[in-house]
C-alpha positions in Angstrom: 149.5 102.4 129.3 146.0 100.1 129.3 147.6 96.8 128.6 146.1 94.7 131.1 144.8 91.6 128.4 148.1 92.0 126.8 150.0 91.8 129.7 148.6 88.7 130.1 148.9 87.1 127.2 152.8 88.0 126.8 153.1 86.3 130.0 152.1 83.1 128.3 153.7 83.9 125.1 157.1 85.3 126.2 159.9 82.5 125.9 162.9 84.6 124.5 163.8 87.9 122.6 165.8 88.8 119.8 166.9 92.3 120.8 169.2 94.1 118.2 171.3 93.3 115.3 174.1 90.9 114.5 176.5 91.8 111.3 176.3 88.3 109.2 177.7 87.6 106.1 174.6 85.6 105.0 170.9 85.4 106.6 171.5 81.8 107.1 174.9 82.1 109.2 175.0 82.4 113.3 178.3 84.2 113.5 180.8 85.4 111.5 184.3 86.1 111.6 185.2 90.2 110.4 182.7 91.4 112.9 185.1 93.0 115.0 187.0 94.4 111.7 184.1 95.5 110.5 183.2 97.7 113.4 186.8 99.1 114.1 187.9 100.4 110.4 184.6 101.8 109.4 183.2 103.2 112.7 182.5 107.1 113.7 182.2 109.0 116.7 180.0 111.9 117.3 180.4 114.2 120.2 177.2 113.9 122.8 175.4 117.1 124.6 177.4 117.4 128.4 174.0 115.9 131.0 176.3 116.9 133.6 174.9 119.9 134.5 171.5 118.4 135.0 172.5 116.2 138.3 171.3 117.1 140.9 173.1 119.1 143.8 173.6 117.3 147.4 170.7 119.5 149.2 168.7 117.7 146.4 170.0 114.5 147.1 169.7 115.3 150.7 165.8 116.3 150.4 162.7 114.7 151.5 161.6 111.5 148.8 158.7 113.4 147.7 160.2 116.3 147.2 163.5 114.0 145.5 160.7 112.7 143.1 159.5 115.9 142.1 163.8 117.0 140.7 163.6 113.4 139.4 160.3 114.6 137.3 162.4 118.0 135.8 165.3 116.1 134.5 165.0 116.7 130.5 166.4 113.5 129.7 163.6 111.1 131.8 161.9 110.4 128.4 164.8 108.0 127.6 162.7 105.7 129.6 160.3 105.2 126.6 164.0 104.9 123.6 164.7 101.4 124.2 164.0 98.5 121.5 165.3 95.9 124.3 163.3 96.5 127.0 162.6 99.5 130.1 164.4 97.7 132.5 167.8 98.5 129.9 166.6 102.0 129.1 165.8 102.6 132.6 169.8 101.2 133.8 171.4 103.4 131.1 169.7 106.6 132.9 170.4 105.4 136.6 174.2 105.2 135.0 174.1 109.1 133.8 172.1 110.7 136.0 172.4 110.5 140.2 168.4 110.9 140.8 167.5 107.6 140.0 170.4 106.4 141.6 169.6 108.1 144.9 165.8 107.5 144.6 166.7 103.1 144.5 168.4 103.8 147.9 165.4 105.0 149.4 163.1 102.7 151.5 159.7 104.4 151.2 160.6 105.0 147.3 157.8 103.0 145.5 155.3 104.2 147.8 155.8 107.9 147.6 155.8 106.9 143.5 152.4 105.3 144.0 150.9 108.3 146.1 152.4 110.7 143.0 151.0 108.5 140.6 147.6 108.2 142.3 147.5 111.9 143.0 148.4 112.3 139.5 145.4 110.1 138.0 142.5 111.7 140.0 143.5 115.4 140.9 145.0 118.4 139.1 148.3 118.0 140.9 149.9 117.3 137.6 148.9 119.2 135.3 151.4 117.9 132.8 149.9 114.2 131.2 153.8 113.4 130.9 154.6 113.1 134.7 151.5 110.6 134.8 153.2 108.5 132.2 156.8 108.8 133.9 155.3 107.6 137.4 154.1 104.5 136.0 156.9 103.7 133.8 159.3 104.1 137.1 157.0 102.0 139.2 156.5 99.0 136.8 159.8 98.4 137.3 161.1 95.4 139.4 163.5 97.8 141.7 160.2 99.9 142.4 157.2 97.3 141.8 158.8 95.2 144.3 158.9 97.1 147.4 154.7 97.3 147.0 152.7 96.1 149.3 149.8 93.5 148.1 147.6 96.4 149.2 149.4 98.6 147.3 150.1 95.9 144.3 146.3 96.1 143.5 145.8 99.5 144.0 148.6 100.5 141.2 147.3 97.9 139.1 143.7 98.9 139.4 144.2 102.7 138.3 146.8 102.1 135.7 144.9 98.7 134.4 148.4 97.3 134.3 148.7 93.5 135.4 151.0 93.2 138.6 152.9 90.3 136.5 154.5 92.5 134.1 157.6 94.0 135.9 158.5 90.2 136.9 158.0 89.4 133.3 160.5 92.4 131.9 162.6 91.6 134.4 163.3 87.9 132.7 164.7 90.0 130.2 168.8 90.5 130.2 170.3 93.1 127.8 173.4 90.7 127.9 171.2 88.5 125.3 171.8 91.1 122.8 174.6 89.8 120.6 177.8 91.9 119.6 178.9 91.9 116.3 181.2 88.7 116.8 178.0 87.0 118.4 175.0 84.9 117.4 171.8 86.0 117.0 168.5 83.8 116.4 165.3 84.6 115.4 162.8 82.2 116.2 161.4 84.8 118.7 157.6 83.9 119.2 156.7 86.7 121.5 158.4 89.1 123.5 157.7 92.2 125.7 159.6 95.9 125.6 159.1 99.2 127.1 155.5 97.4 128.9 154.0 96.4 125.4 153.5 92.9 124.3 154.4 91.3 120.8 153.5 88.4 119.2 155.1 87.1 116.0 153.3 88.2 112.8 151.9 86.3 110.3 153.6 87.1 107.2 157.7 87.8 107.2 159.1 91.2 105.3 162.0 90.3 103.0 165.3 92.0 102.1 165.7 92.9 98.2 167.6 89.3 97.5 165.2 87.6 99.4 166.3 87.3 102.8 163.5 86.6 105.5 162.8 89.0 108.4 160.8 87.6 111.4 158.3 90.7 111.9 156.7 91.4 114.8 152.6 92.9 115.8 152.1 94.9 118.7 149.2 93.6 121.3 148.3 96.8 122.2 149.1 100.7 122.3 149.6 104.1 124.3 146.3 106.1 124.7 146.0 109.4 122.1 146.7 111.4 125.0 149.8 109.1 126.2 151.0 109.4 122.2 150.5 113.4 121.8 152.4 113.9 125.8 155.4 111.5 125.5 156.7 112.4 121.7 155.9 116.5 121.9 157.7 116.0 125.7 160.8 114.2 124.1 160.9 116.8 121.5 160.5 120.0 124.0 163.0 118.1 125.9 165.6 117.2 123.5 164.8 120.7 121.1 164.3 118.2 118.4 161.5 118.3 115.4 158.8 116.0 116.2 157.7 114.0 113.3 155.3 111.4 114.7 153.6 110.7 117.8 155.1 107.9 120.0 153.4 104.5 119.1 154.7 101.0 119.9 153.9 99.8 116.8 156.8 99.8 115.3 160.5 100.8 116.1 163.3 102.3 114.9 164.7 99.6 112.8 161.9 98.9 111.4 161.6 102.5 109.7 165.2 102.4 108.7 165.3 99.1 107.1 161.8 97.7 106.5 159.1 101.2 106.0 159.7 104.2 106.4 156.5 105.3 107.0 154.0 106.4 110.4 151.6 104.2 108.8 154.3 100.9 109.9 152.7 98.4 111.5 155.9 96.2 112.3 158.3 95.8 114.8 162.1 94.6 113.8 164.5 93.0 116.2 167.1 91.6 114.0 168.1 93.7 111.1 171.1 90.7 110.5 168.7 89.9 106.9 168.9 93.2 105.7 173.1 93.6 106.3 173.9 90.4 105.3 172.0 91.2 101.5 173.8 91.9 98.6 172.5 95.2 98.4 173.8 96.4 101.6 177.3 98.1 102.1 179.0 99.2 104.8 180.7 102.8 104.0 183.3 105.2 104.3 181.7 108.4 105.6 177.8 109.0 106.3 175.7 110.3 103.1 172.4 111.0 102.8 169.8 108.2 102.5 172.4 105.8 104.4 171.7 104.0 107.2 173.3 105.3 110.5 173.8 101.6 113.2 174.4 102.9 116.4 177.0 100.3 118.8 177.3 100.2 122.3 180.3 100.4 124.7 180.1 96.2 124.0 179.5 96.9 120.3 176.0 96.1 120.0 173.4 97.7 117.7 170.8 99.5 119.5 169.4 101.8 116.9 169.2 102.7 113.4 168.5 105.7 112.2 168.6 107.5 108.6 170.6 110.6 107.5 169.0 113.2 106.3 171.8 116.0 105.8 175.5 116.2 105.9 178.2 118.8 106.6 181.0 117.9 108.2 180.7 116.5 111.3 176.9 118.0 111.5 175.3 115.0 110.8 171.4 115.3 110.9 169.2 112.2 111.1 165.5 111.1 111.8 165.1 107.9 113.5 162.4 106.0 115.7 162.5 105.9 119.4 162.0 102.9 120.6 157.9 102.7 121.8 158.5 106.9 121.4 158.2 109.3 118.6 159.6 109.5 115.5 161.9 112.5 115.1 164.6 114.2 113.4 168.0 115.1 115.5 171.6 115.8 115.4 173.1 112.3 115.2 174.6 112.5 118.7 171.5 114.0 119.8 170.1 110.9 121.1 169.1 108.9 124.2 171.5 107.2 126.8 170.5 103.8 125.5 172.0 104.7 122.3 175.4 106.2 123.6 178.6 104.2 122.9 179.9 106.4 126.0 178.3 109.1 128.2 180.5 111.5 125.6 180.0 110.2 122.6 178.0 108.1 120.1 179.7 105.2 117.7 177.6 104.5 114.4 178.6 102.4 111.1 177.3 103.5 108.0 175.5 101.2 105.8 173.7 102.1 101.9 170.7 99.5 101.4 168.8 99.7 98.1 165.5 98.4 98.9 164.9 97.5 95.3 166.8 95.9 92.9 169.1 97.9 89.9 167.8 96.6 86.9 169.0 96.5 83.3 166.1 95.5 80.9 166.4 93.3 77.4 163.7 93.4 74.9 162.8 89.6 74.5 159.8 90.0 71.8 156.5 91.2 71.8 155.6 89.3 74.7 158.3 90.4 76.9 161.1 92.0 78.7 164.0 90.9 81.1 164.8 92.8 83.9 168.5 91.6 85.3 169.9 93.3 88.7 173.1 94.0 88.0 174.0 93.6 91.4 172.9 90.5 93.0 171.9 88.7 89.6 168.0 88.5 90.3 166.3 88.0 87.1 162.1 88.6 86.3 161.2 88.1 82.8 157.9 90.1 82.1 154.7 91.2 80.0 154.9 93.9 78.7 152.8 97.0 80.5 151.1 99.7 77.8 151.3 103.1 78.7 147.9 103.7 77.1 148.6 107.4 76.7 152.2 106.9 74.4 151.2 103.2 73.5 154.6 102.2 74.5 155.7 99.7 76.8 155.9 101.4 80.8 159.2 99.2 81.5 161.0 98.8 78.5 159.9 101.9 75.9 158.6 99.4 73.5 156.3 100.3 70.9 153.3 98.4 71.1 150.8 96.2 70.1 152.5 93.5 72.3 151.3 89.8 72.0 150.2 87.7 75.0 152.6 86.6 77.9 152.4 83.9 80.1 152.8 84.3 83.7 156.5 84.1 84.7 158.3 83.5 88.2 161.3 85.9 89.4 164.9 83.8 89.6 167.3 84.3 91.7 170.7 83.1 90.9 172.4 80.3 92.7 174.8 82.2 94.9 175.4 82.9 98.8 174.0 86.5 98.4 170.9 85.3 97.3 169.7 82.9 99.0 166.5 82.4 101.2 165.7 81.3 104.5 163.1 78.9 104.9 
């Protein structure tokens, strides 16, 4: 994780976060009113794989830090530290919650330094031979409950092998997970810059848009995990979970951006509010999961920390492939899923939701000129030139036969109507 300029820089930017989504009945509302209803009628619940018998037993417990760390490093699940779209400090709470390690390991006095001798024996010797443990020892000690307890001598050291500035875990730490809002809430998104999972982001220059025209705030990454760090942490995650790997773990974008906005490797954007995209026209909320729909995962307070999209369904076998957080992309069993995403440590609670990301068009012949494409949904109306299929001669929209006559330029409309409108 070489982050040290863009570490700095999110120091100076960082003033507040938008961290997950809001249910709204229009892009240009702060609350609404059925959010509660919403989630209660049209909400499922998954079954989660039992962790329990990963704890650790008491001689464990009882053992020698170092050797503590070392269990710590086997548990399957410590990838979750890398899942989160709010920050490490959450993802890193939601596994001290499950799993009696970590919980162990914050009671222990000499804990950061023993993390700090792992780490550097991990960076300069063959100790590790495993790229992944590397990666784990740095995540756990740029955290506040670990970073902390360093020395100054000790500060600089960690900061000069990992090239990681020593501000950053006071930085994440400004960060509360209680800013994310429920579905009842508010939400805002006037986010400049923010930082999650160690990465920095500033606010893009252009905004993505919903099919009615809805703006999303999109957000660029600063900076990026080495090819090494992306190969180690998404093939780990997937040995871990036995999950099919389908891209490496990048921060540049995140899971609700690849559900809602691109669903592509190749995204460059990170999403925090997906309010735009629920709030259009062309978004429904369902009655049972399909495939091509939009899986929202809630939290025990009913927030939405991930979004994933379903791939297969039978039954209650559910497959989906989602992004994880600043980790890989993958495909899994809808309740196969990181602790940050759980409603409960037994199960996971998702609403359905089908979003067309283009408009259902019916198309008049105007004349030789044109066509007139109307969405039949949301009223959005484009009146066009005609495009020759130069093969058939015929028009590629409409089927007319040419030779068509010249066309002005014309503008899309959008009808005057609360599911169309735009934010400024």
């Amino acid at each position: 994780m070489k982050k040290a300029l863009t570490v700095i820089l999110s120091i100076m930017l960082l003033i507040e976060m938008v961290n997950s989504l809001q249910v709204g009945t229009s892009a240009e509302e702060n609350t609404r009113t059925d959010g509660d209803d919403l989630c209660d009628d049209n909400s499922f619940y998954f079954e989660t794989v039992d962790r329990s018998k990963y704890q650790l037993s008491q001689a464990q417990l009882d053992a020698p830090t170092d050797e503590l760390i070392d269990a710590i490093m086997d548990y399957p699940y410590l990838v979750d530290l890398f899942t989160s779209s709010d920050s490490s400090v959450s993802a890193y709470n939601s596994l001290r919650e499950s799993f009696n390690g970590l919980a162990e390991l914050e009671e222990r006095a000499d804990a950061a330094s023993v993390l700090l001798t792992k780490f550097i024996d991990a960076e300069t010797t063959t100790v590790y031979d495993n790229l992944l443990n590397s990666v784990y020892l740095e995540a756990l000690l740029s955290l506040p409950v670990y970073f902390e307890n360093l020395s100054a001598i000790e500060i600089a050291t960690y900061s000069q092998i990992s090239e990681t500035s020593a501000l950053i875990p006071k930085a994440e730490a400004t960060q509360s997970v209680t800013d994310t809002p429920n579905l009842s809430g508010t939400y805002s998104s006037s986010s400049v810059a923010f930082t999650v999972n160690g990465f920095s982001y500033t606010r893009s220059n252009t905004n993505g848009s919903t099919t009615c025209g809805n703006i999303v705030p999109l957000y660029t990454a600063l900076s990026d995990y080495s090819s090494t760090e992306k190969k180690s942490i998404a093939e780990g995650t997937a040995s871990k979970y036995g999950i099919e790997l389908l891209g490496y773990a990048t921060s540049m974008y995140n899971c609700h951006s690849y559900a809602w906005y691109y669903s592509s490797t190749s995204n460059l954007s990170w999403v925090s509010d997906i309010s735009p995209y629920t709030s259009d026209s062309h978004c429904t909320v369902l009655s049972a999961p399909s495939v091509g729909s939009i899986a929202v995962y809630l939290n025990s307070s009913n927030q939405c920390v991930h979004s994933a999209i379903v791939t297969s369904v039978d039954g209650n076998n559910v497959m989906c492939k989602s992004k994880w957080g600043s980790n890989g992309l993958f495909e899994h069993h809808i309740s196969n899923v990181p602790s940050g995403y759980q409603y409960s440590s037994t199960y996971v609670k998702c609403v359905f939701f089908s979003y067309s990301r283009y408009h259902t068009c019916s198309v008049t012949i105007d004349n030789l000129s044109t066509h007139t494409r109307v969405c039949s949904v949301c009223g959005w109306t484009s009146t066009e030139a005609h495009v020759e299929n130069v093969r058939t001669g015929k028009c590629m929209t409409c089927g007319l036969a040419g030779p068509f006559t010249a066309c002005l330029e014309s503008t899309p409309q959008l009808p005057e109507d609360e599911c169309s409108q735009i934010n400024e």
